[in-house]
N, C-alpha and C positions, 0 to 999 in steps of 0.2 A: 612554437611552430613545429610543426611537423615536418621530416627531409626524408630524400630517400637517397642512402650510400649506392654507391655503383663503384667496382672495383674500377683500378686505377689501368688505362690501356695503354699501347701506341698507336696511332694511326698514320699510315704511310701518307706524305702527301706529293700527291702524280703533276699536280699544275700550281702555277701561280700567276692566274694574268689579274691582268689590272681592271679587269671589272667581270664580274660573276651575276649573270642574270639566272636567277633560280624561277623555272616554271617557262616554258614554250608556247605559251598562249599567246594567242593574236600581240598582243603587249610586249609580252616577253622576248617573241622575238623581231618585232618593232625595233626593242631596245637594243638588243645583241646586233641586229643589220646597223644600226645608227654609231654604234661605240665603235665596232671593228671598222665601217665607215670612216669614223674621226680616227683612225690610227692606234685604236687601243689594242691590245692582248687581251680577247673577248673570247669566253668562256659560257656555252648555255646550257645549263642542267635543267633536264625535265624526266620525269619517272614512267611515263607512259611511249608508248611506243611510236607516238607520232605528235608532229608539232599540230598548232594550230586551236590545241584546247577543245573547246565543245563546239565550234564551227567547223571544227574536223570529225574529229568523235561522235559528234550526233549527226551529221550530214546534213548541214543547215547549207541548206540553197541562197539564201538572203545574209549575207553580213552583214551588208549594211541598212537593211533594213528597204530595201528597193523590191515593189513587190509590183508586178506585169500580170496586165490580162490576157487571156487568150490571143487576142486581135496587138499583143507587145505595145500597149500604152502602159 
């Protein structure tokens, strides 16, 4: 099997809460509002510059899938 070496580091570490939700999508931070909610040390890492994922980043008018005519039926 093939491996690939990577020198040996330190990495500082800046937090330690008790739950780490990786990614701010819709989901994401669902889960981060519900943990911190129940009383946890909640933590949400996302790499882009705004929550909400592709219903933010693409400027999806519809979440949920609710789509209106002209005349709002």
């Amino acid at each position: 099997m093939r491996t690939i070496r990577e020198p040996e580091r330190e990495t500082p570490i800046t937090a330690e809460p008790e739950v780490l939700v990786a990614g701010g999508g819709l989901t994401g931070v669902t889960a981060a509002l519900a943990a911190a909610r129940a009383g946890a040390a909640t933590l949400l890492v996302e790499r882009k510059a705004t929550l909400g994922g592709v219903a933010t980043a693409g400027l999806m008018a519809s979440i949920g899938n609710t789509f209106f005519t002209a005349d709002n039926r």
